[in-house]
N, C-alpha and C positions, 0 to 999 in steps of 0.2 A: 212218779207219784201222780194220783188221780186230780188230787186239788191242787190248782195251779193258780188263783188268785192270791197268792202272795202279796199283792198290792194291796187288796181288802183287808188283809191282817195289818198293814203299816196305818191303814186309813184308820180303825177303829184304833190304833194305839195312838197317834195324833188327834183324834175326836176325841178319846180317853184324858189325855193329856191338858185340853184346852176345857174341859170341864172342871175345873178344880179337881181332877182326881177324883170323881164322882165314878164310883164301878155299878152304879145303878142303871148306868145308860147303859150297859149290853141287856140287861132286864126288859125292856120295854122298849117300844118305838120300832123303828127300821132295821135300825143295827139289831134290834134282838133281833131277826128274821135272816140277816147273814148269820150272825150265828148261829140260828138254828141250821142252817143251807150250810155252813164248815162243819158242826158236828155230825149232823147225818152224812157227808160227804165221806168223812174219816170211818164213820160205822160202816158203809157201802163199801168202801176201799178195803176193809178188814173182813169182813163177809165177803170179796170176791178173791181174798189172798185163800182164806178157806175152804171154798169152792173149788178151789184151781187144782188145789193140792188134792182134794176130793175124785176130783175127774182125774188127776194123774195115779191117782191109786185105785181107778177103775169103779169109783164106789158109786158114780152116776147114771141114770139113764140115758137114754140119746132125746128122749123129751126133755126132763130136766136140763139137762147140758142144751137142749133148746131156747127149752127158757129164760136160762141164763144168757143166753146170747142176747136176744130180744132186749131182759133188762138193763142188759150191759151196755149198750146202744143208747136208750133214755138216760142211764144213769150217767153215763160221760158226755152226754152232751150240755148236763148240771154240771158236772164235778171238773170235768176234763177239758179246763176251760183258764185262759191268761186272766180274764177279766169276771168279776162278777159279774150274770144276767142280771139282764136290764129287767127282767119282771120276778122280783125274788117271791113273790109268793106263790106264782107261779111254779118257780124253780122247786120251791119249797115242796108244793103238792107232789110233784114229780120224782123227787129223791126220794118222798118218805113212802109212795107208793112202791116203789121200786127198790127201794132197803128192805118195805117187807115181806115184799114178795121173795126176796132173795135168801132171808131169815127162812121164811116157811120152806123153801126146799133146803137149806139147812138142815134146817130141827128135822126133815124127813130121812134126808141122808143117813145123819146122827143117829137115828133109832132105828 
């Protein structure tokens, strides 16, 4: 599996917890920004299960299938990772440029 901060999921459930059970903190602040950086990790990790399947059923080009490489590289260096990055909005930029990039040759394949 591409997301490997599994620690960061126990951190926000013990911050969750020490809040009075307040679920407004994943909303705002810090921890919204990990979460944003898990769900696009998950969306990236599902857009490249799709991909894969795509290039094994020949439906890719050898640029695209380029591409993907390229993004695949940025993308697990966010995603594919024991510890959250130390610069999550950073990290953030980087996933969400690179989840869409991954979607547009997608949606190209697809049609």
């Amino acid at each position: 599996m591409l997301i490997k901060f599994g620690s960061m999921l126990v951190i926000l459930f013990l911050v969750s917890c020490t809040n009075a059970g307040s679920f407004s903190l994943f909303n705002s602040g810090p921890l919204a920004s990990y979460k944003a950086v898990l769900t696009a990790c998950s969306g990236y990790a599902t857009t490249l299960t799709v991909l894969a399947l795509h290039k094994r059923q020949g439906k890719m080009s050898v640029e695209q299938i380029g591409s993907v490489d390229v993004a695949r590289a940025l993308g697990n260096s966010v995603c594919d990772r024991d510890e959250p990055p130390l610069d999550i909005s950073e990290a953030l930029d980087i996933i969400e440029d690179v989840a869409f990039e991954l979607l547009v040759i997608k949606a190209i394949v697809e049609n």
